[in-house]
Structure formats: structure tokens, C-alpha cells
C-alpha positions as CSV (number, residue, x, y, z in Angstrom):
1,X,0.0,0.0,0.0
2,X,1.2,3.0,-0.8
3,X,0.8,6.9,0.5
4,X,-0.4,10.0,-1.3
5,X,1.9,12.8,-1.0
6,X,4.1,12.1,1.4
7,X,6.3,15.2,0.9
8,X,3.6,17.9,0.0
9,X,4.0,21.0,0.9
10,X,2.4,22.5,3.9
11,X,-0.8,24.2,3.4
12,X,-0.1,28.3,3.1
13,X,-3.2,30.8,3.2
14,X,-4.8,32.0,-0.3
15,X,-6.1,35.3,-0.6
16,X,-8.6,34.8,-3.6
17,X,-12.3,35.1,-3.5
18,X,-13.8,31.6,-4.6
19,X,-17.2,30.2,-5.4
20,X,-19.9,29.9,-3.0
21,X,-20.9,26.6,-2.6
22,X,-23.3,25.4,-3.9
23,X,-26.1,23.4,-0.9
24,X,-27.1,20.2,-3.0
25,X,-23.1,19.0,-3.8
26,X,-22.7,15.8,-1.9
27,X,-19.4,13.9,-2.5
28,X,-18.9,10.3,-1.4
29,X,-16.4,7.8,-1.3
30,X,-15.0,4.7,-1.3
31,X,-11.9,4.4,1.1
32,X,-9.2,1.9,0.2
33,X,-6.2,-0.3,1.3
34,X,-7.3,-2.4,4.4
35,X,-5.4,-5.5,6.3
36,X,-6.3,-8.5,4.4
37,X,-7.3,-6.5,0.9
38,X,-10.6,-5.5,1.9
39,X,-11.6,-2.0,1.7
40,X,-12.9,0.6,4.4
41,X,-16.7,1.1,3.6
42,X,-17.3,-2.2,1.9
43,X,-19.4,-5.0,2.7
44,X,-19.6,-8.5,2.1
45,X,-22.0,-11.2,0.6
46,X,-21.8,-12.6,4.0
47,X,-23.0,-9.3,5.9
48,X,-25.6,-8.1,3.5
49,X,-27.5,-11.1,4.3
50,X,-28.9,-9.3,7.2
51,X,-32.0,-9.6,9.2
52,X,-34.7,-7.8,7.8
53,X,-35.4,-6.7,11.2
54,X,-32.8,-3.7,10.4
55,X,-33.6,-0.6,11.6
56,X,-32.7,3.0,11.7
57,X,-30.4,4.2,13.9
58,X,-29.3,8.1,14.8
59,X,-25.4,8.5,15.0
60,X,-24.7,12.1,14.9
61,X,-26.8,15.1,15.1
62,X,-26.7,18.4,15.2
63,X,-25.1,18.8,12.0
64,X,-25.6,21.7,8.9
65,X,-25.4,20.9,6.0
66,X,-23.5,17.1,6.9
67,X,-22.6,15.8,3.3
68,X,-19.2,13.1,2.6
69,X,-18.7,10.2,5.1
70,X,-16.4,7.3,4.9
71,X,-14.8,4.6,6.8
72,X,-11.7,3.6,7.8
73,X,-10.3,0.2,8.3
74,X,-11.4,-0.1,12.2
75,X,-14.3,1.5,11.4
76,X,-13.9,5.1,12.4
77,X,-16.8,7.1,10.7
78,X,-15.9,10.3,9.2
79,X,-18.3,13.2,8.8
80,X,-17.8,16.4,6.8
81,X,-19.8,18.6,8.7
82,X,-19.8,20.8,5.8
83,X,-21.3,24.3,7.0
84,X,-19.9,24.6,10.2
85,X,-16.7,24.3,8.0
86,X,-15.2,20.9,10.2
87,X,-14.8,17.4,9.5
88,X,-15.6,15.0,12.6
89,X,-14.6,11.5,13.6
90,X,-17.4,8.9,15.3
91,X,-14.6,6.5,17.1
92,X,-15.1,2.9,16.6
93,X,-12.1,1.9,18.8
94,X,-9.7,3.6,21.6
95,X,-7.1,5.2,20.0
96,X,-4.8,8.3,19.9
97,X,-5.6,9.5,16.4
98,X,-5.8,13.0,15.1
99,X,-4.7,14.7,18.1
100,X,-7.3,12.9,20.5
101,X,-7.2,10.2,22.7
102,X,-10.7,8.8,21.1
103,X,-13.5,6.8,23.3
104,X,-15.6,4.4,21.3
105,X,-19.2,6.1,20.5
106,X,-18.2,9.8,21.3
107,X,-17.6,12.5,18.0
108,X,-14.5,13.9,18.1
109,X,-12.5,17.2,15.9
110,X,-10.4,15.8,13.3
111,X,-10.1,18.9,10.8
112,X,-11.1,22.5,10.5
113,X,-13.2,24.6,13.4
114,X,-14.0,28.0,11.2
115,X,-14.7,28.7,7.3
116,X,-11.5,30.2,5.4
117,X,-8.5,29.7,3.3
118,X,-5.9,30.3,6.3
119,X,-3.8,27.7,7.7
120,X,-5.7,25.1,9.2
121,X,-9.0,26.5,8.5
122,X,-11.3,24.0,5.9
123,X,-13.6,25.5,3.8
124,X,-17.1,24.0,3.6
125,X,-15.6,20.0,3.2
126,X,-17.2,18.0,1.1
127,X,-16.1,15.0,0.0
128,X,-13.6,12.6,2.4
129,X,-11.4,9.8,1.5
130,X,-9.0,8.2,3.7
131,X,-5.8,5.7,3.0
132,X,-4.6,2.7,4.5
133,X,-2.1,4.6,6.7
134,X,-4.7,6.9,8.1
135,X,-4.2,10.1,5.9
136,X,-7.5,12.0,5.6
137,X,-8.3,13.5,2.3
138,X,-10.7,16.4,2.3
139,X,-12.4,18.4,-0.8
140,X,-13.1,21.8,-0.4
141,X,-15.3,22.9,-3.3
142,X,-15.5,26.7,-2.6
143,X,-11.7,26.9,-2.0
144,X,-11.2,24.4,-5.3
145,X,-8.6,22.4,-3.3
146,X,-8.0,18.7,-1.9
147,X,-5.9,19.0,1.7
148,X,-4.7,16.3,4.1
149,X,-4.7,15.7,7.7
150,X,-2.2,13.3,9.3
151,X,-3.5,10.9,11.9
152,X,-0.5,11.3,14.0
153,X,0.5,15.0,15.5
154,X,-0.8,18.6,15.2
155,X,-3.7,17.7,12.5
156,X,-2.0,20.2,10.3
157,X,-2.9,20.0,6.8
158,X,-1.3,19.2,3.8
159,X,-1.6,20.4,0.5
160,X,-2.6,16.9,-2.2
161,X,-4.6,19.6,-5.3
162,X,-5.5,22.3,-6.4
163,X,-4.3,26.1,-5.9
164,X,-7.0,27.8,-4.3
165,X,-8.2,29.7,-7.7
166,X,-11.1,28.2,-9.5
167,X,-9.8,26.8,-13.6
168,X,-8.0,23.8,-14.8
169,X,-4.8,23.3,-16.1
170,X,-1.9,21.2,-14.7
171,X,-2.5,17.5,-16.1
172,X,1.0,16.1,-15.9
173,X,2.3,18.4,-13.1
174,X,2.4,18.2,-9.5
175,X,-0.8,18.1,-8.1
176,X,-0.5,21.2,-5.8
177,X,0.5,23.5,-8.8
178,X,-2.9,22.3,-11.0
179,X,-6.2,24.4,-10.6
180,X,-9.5,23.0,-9.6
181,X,-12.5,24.1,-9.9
182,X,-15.5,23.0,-7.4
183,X,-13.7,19.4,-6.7
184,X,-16.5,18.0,-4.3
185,X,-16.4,13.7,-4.5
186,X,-12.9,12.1,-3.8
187,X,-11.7,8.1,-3.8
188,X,-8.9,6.6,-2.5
189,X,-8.0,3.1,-4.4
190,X,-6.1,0.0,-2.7
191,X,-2.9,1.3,-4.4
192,X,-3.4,4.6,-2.4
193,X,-4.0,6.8,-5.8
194,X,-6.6,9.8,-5.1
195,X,-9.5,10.6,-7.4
196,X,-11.0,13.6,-6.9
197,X,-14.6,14.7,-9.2
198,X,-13.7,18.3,-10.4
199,X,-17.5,19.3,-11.0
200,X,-17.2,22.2,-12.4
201,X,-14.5,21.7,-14.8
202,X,-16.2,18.2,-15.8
203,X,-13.8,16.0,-15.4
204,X,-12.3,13.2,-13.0
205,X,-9.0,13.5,-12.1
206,X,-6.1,11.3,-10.5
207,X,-3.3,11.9,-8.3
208,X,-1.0,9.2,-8.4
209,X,0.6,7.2,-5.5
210,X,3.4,5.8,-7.6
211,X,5.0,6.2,-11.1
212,X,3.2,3.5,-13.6
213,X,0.5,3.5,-16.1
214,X,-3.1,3.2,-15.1
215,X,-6.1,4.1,-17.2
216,X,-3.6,4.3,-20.5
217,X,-1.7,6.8,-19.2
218,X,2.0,6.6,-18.0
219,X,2.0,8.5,-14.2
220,X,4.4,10.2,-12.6
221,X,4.5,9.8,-8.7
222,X,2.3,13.5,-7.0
223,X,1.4,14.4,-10.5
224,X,-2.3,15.1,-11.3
225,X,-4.3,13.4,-14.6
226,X,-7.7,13.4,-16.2
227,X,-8.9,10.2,-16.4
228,X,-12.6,10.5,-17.3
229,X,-14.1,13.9,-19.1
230,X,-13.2,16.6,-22.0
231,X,-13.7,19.7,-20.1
232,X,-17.4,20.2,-22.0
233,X,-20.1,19.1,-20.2
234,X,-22.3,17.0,-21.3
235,X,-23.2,13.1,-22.2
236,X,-21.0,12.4,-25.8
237,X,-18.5,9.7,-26.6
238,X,-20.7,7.5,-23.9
239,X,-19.4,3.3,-24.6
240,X,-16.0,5.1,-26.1
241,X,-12.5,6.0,-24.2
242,X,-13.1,7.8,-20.6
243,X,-10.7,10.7,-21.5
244,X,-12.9,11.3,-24.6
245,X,-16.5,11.1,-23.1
246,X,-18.3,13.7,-21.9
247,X,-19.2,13.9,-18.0
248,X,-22.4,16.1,-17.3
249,X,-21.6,16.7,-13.4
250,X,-19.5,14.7,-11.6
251,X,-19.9,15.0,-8.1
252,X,-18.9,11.8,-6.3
253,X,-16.3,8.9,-7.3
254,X,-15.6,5.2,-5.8
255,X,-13.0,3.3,-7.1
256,X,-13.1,-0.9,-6.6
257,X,-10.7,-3.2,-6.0
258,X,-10.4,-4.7,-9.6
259,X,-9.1,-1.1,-10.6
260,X,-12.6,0.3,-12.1
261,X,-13.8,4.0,-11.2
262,X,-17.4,4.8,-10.6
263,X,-19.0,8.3,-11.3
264,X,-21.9,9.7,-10.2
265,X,-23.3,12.1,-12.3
266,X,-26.4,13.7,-11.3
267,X,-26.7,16.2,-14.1
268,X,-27.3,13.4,-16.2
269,X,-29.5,11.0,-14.1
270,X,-26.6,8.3,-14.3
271,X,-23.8,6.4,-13.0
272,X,-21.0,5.7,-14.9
273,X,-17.8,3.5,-14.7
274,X,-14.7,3.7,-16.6
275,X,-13.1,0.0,-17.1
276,X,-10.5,-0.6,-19.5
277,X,-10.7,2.7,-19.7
278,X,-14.2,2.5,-21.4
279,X,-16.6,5.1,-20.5
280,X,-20.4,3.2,-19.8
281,X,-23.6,4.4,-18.0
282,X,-24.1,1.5,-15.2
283,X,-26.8,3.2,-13.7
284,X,-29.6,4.9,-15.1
285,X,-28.6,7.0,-18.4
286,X,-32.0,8.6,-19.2
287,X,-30.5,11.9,-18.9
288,X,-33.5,13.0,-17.5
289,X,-35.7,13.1,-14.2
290,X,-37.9,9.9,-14.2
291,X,-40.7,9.4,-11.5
292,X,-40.4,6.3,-9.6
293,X,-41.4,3.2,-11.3
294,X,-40.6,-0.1,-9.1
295,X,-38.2,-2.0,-7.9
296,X,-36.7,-5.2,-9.4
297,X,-36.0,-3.6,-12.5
298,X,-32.5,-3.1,-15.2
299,X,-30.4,-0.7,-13.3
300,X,-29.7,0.8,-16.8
301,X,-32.5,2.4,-18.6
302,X,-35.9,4.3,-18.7
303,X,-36.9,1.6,-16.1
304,X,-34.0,2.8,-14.1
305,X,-35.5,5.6,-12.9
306,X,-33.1,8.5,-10.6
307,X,-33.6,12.0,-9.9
308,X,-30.3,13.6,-8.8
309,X,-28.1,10.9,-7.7
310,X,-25.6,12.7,-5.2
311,X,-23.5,9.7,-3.1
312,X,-21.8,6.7,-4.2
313,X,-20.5,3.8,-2.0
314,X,-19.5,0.2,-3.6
315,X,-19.7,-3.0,-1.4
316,X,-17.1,-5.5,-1.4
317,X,-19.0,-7.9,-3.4
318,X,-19.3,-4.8,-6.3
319,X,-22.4,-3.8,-5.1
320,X,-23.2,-0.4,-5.9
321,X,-25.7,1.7,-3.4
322,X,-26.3,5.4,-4.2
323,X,-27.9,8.2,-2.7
324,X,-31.5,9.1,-4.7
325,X,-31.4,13.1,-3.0
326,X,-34.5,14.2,-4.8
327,X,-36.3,10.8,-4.5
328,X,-35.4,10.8,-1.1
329,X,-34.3,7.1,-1.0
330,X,-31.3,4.9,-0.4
331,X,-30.8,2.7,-3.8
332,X,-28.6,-0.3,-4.5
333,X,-27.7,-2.7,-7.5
334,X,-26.2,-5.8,-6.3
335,X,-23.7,-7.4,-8.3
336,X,-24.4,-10.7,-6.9
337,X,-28.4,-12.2,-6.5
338,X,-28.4,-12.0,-3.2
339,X,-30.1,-11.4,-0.2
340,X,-30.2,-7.5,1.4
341,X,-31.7,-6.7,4.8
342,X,-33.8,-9.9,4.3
343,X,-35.0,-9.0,0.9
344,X,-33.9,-10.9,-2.2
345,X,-32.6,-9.5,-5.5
346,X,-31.7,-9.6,-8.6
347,X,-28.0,-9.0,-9.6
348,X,-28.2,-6.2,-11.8
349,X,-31.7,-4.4,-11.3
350,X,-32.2,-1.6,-8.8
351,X,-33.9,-1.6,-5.7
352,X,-34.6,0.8,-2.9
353,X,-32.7,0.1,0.0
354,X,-34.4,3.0,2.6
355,X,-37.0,5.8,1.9
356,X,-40.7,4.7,1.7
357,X,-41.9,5.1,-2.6
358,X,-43.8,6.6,-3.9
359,X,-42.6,10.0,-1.7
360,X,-45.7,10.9,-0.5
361,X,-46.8,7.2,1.4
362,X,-43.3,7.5,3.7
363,X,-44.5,6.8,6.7
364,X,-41.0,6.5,8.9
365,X,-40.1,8.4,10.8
366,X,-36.8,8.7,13.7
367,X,-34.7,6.3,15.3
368,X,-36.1,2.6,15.6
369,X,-38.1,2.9,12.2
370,X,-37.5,0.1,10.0
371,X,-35.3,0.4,7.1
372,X,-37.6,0.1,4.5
373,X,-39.7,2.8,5.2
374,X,-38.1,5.2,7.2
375,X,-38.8,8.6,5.8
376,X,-35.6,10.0,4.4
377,X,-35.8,14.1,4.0
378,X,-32.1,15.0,1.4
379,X,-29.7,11.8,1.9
380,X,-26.5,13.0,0.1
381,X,-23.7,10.9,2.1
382,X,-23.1,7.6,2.5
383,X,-20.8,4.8,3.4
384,X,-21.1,1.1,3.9
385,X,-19.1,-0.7,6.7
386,X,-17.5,-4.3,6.7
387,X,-20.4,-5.4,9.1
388,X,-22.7,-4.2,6.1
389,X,-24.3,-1.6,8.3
390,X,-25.1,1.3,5.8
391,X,-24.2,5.0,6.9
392,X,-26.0,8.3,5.1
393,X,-25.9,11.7,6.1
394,X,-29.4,13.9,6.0
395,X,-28.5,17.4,4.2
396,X,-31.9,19.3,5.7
397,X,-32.2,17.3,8.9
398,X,-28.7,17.9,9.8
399,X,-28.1,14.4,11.0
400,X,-26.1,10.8,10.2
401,X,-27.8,7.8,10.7
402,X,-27.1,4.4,9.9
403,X,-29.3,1.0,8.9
404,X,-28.7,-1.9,10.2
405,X,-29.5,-4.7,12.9
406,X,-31.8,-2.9,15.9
């Protein structure tokens, strides 16, 4: 396993006014590189096999504006608590991590405590990633920049992309010398490489761990890359190369452990994945809002019905669970015909996983609910441990819950 960055420069202050932020960006992700080559917020065939007793659970509260979680490999929960400008650790273990000496259950500081661009301060985090060796990844969309907290010391960040002024350029350069603009969703892959969704600019973008090629494209160690996306937004060159396709609006990325990326692309209704370094919808691809349908149905198609898909987490078996904001549900394609919660399905179709449908029959509501029809307000977030228990964050309702056995 492999590092990002391990000799970036210290974070300095930037004086430039950027882009407010805009309240529906959610950015999830897929953290990599555990003992035993699993990977943080992942399940298993084994776990999703779960009682269908599951219920709702409240983890954190309090919150504005919560968006990114992810996992690390002992199962700390990470929350970017995006407008009170912080990210914040749920401890799953004792430990002295990020300058605390955590207690198992209780929230703790890990990044940030005030909006800015100034040393130390984070700027409305979005999306979170985190390696095998700790290192917390944080996207700052208004201040179009990806820093880095240590787990060990002064939680000072570090500077992994972006200068501070919203454009693009830089492909081929150290990562910290390339503009960004708006990156929100960010990945971290077993071999520690960093994907970050550069919304704005409409493109996906890499920051490699160590020199190789990947994705057709020979990498240089720190150096940023476009791997999926033209710079024109919109939905061309679909079922052709990923540097060559058009992305719509990226907004959240997970990366597998076979090497494939996943792109969530709300603007178009879709999820994508590059493999082989083809670019193909995997989710959805109407390019349009569809009313809720049914379940049990082709993932991909008019069937396949989304309405601004905003999170992105993969399970360790492949399967593929999303964050429906507008339809205010929990979705999931499962690679494998399985059994979910107690339900069965159907590898490749698309069912909902929480949120009562059709919207206005949710009954659900607060802790103790079961999964299936807990009423779900603007779910953006989300993150799936290696127990199988499924974490989203609640943009309006300011909370994180998770779903899983009462």
C-alpha cells in the first residue's frame, strides 16, 4: 500500500475570493487499502445477508449541512460537517488519532473549526477519503482544493490539489501547482492513488501514488491526470474511451478493487464507470428526471428511474448503493443475487434500499423505524461498513444515521 503525498508541501493561506458553494453538492467515497485486501466502507455477501429486522439508527446530530462520510479500516466514521466548515470522527475503537485520545461512541474534531482559506481552516468540506495509513483526504469545493490531515500529530494540513483559484490546467504536473474548480467527491483506491470529481470543470481526475501506467496513461509519482471527461459538459462519446467522453456533473467517485472507477453524475441521471478505460452508464442513463417506477427492475434504462443521484458507495461484493437526494431514498444494485436486509434481488436491477416510494406514502419516521420505510428528507452521504451496516448523512435534517440490525 502506498501513501499519497508524502512530501507535500504545507498548506499556506490564499487570498482569492472563490465560489460559493453550492447546498445540494454531496461527494462520497470509497476508502481503500485495508489489512487482508478489503476495503474501508465495503461489505460482504456474508454481511448483506442481514435480518430484515434492520432498523434506523441516529449517530450524529446536530449537524448543517452534513454531506461526505467514509470509513476507515477499524471502522472510524468520518463526517464532513460541511457548513460549520469541520470534519468530525465517530470512534469505533480507543485510540490516539488525530490529536485525540478517542472513546468508542463519542464524536471527536479531526479537521477545521472555522470557514477560510488560512492555515488550518477548511472550507465547507465535502467530500472525504481516507488511506490505508490513516491520511484524511478532504475536498473543499469553494476553495477548489484537496488538503490532508495526518492521523498522528498537530492535524495540520497538507496540500494533495489544487491552488486555491477556481480553472484547470496542470495535467502532468504536481498536483499542488494544478487548478481546480468546485472538486467535491474524492476516492482513494487499494494502491493509495486519489480521485478527486472536479465538478465544475467536468472531469475526473487522479493523483498518483506511484509512477506506472493506469487508465492508458503513464504516471508520474504527486502528479495530477484526467482520467474520465473533456472539459465540455455533457453526455458524448458514452461506450468510447473515458478521456474522450463527456461527463455532465461529476460530483462523487468510488473506485473498486479490480481497478474500475465509478461516477456519479447527477446532471445526467446516471452512474458511470470507466473499465478498461471505457466510459459506460451502469446506472440509469436517461439523462432526464424519471418518476419512480418499481423496484426489481435493469439498473440501466428508462426503467432505471433516478432524480439527482448525489452519493456513491460500492460494497465489497461490487455492489453499488447510491444516494437518490431528490427521491429521497437509499438505492442499491447488487452485483451478486443476493439477499439485502432480508430482501432478495436480482444482480443487476435496482432496488430501494431505505426511503418509503412513492414520496408521499413515507410513513418512517426517527430512530427505531425500520429500514424500509423510514422517511428520508435530502440523503447525500453515504458509506457502507464491513459489518454491512449502511451509513448516510441527512443534508436538511442535519443528521447521520445508519441502517442496520436494531
Amino acid at each position: 500500500m502506498h501513501a499519497i503525498c508524502p512530501k507535500a508541501v504545507e498548506k499556506t493561506g490564499h487570498d482569492e475570493t472563490v465560489r460559493g458553494w453550492r447546498g445540494w453538492v454531496a461527494a462520497i467515497v470509497l476508502c481503500a487499502g485495508l489489512s487482508l485486501g478489503a476495503m474501508a466502507g465495503t461489505s460482504t455477501a456474508a454481511t448483506n445477508s442481514a435480518s430484515s429486522s434492520a432498523v434506523v439508527t441516529t449517530v450524529a446530530a446536530g449537524l448543517r449541512s452534513p454531506s461526505g462520510l467514509t470509513l476507515d479500516s477499524a471502522g472510524d466514521l468520518f463526517i464532513a460537517d460541511t457548513d460549520q466548515c469541520r470534519v468530525l470522527m465517530l470512534a469505533a475503537q480507543p485510540a490516539d488519532l488525530y490529536g485525540h485520545r478517542e472513546v468508542p461512541g463519542r464524536l471527536y474534531d479531526v479537521a477545521g473549526s472555522r470557514c477560510g482559506t488560512a492555515k488550518n481552516d477548511v472550507d465547507y468540506p465535502t467530500g472525504l477519503a481516507v488511506n490505508s495509513l490513516g491520511d484524511l483526504f478532504i475536498a473543499e469545493a469553494t476553495a477548489n482544493r484537496v488538503v490532508m490531515v495526518r492521523p498522528a500529530g498537530s492535524r495540520s494540513l497538507v496540500d494533495i490539489a489544487g491552488t486555491g483559484v477556481a480553472g484547470y490546467n496542470g495535467d502532468r504536473q504536481p498536483a499542488p501547482l494544478a487548478q481546480l474548480d468546485e472538486p467535491t467527491g474524492l476516492a482513494v483506491d487499494r494502491g493509495g492513488d486519489l480521485f478527486i470529481a472536479d465538478e465544475a470543470n467536468c472531469r475526473v481526475r487522479e493523483v498518483a501514488a506511484v509512477g506506472g501506467t493506469q487508465y492508458g496513461q503513464a504516471m508520474a509519482p504527486l502528479n495530477i491526470y484526467t482520467v474520465a471527461g473533456t472539459g465540455v459538459c455533457g453526455s458524448a462519446g458514452r461506450g468510447g474511451p473515458a478521456v474522450t467522453g463527456q461527463l455532465f456533473d461529476p460530483v462523487a467517485v468510488a473506485a473498486d478493487s479490480a481497478g474500475d472507477l465509478f461516477i456519479d453524475d447527477p446532471g445526467d441521471q446516471s452512474v458511470l464507470e470507466v473499465h478498461a478505460n471505457q466510459l459506460n452508464v451502469v446506472v440509469g442513463g436517461t439523462g432526464s428526471y424519471q418518476l419512480y417506477l418499481s423496484d426489481g427492475v435493469p439498473a440501466v434504462g428508462i426503467a432505471a428511474e433516478l432524480n439527482d443521484p448525489e452519493g456513491i458507495a460500492l460494497g465489497l461484493d461490487g455492489a453499488l448503493y447510491l444516494t437518490d437526494t431528490h427521491m429521497r431514498s437509499i438505492r442499491v444494485v447488487p452485483t451478486l443475487t443476493t439477499t439485502v436486509f432480508g430482501r432478495s434481488m436480482t444482480a443487476g436491477d435496482m432496488y430501494t434500499l431505505a426511503g418509503a416510494l412513492p414520496i408521499d406514502t413515507a410513513a418512517g419516521l426517527g430512530d427505531g423505524t425500520q429500514w424500509i420505510l423510514t422517511h428520508l428528507d435530502r440523503p447525500l452521504g453515504i458509506a457502507v461498513a464491513a459489518d454491512g451496516r449502511v451509513y448516510f448523512s441527512d443534508q436538511n435534517t442535519g443528521q447521520v444515521s445508519s441502517i442496520g440490525p436494531g
